[in-house]
C-alpha positions as a Markdown table, in Angstrom:
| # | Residue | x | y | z |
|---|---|---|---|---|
| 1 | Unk | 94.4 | 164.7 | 103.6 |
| 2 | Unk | 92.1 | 166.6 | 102.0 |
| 3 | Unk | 94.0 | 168.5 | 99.2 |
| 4 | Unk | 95.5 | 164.6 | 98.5 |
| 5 | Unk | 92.3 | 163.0 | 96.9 |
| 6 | Unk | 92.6 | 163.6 | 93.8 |
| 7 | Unk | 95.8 | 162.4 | 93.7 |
| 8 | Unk | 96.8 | 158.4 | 92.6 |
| 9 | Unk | 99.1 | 156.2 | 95.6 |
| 10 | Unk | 102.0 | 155.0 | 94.0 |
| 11 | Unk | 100.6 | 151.5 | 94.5 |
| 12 | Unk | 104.2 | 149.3 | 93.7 |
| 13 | Unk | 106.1 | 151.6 | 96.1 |
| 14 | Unk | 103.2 | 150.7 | 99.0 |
| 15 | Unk | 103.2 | 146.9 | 97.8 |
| 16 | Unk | 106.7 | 147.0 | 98.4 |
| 17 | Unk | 106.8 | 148.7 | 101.6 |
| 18 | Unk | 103.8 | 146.2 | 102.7 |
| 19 | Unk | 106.1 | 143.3 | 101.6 |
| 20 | Unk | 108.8 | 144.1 | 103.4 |
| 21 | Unk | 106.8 | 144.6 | 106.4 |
| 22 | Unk | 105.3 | 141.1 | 106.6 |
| 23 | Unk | 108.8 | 139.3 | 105.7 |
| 24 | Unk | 110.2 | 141.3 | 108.4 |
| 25 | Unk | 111.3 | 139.0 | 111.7 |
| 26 | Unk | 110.9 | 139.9 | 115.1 |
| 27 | Unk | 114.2 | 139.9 | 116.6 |
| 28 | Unk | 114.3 | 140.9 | 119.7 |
| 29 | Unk | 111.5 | 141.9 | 122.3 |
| 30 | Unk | 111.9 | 145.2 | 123.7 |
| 31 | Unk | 110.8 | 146.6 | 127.6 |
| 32 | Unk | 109.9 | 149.8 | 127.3 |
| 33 | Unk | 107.9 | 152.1 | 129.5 |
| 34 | Unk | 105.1 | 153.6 | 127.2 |
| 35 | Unk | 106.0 | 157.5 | 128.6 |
| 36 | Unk | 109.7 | 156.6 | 126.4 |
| 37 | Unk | 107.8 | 155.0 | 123.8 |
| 38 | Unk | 108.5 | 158.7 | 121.8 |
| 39 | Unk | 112.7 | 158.0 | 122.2 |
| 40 | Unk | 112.4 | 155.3 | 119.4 |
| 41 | Unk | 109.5 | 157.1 | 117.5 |
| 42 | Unk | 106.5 | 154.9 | 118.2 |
| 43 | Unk | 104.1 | 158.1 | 120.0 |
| 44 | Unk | 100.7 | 157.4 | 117.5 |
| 45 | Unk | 98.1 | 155.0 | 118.8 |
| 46 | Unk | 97.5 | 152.2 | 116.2 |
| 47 | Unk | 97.4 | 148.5 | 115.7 |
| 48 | Unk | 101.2 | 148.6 | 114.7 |
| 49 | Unk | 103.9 | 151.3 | 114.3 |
| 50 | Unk | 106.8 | 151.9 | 112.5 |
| 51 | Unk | 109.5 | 153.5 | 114.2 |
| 52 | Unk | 113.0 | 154.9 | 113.9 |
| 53 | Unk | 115.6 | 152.7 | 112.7 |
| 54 | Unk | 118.2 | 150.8 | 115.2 |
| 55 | Unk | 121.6 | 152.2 | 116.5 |
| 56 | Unk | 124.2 | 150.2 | 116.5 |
| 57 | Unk | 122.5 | 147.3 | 114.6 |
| 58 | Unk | 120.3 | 146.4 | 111.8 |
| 59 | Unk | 116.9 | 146.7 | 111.8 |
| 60 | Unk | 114.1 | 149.2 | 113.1 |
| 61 | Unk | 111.4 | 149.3 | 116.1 |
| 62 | Unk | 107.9 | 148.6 | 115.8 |
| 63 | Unk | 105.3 | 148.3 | 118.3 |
| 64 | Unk | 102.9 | 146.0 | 118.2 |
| 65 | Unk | 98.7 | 145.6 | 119.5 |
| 66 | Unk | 99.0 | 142.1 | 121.1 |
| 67 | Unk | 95.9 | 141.8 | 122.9 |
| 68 | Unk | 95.9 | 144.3 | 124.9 |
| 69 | Unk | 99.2 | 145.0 | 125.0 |
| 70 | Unk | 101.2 | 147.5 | 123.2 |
| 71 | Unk | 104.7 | 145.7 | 122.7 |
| 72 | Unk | 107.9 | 147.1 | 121.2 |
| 73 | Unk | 110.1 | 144.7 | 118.8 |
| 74 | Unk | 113.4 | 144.9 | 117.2 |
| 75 | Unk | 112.3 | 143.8 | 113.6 |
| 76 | Unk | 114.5 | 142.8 | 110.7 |
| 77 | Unk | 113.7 | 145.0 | 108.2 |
| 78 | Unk | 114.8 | 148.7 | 108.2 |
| 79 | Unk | 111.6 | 149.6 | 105.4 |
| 80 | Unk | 114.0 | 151.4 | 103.4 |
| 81 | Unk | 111.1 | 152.7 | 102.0 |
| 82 | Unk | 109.2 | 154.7 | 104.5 |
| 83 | Unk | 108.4 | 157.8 | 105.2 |
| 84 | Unk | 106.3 | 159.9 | 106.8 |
| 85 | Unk | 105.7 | 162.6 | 104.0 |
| 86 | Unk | 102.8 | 161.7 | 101.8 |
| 87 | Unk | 103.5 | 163.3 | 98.8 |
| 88 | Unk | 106.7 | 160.5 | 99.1 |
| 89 | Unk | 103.5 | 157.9 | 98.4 |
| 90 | Unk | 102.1 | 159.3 | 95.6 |
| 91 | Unk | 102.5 | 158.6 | 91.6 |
| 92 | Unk | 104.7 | 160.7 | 90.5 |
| 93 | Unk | 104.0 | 161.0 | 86.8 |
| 94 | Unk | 100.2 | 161.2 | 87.2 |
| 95 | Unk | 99.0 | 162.3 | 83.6 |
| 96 | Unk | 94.9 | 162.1 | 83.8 |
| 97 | Unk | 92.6 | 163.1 | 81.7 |
């Protein structure tokens, strides 16, 4: 984002969120048809996604490059932490001179 690069991450906040990330198990394999890959929030193309957070249990959906294969998981974690608004990754008390 263009008008963001000035602008300092809030780098413990992303440690934290990358953390949480690599500790997180994968629970339960998933069979999804990619055209319903949208129902659970995982749409983007990427090497991983993050999607929406579990009903009925813990944990949240993530999809996953394997080979060639784009494979949806149940992981542990819920990433309390993420979000999909930037300014939400940003310091917030950035004071530079």
């Amino acid at each position: 984002m263009q008008e963001r690069l000035d602008d300092l991450a809030d780098l413990p906040k992303i440690s934290r969120f990358i953390e949480a990330l690599v500790d997180a198990d994968k629970l339960e394999r998933k069979n999804f048809k990619p055209e319903n890959f949208h129902r659970v929030g995982l749409a983007d193309q990427a090497t991983i996604w993050i999607g929406a957070t579990a009903k009925n249990r813990s944990g949240r959906y993530a999809r996953i490059l394997e080979g060639e294969e784009r494979v949806v998981w149940l992981i542990s974690s819920n990433l309390e932490e993420l979000s999909a608004n930037p300014a939400d990754w940003l310091q917030k008390d950035q004071d530079i001179r």
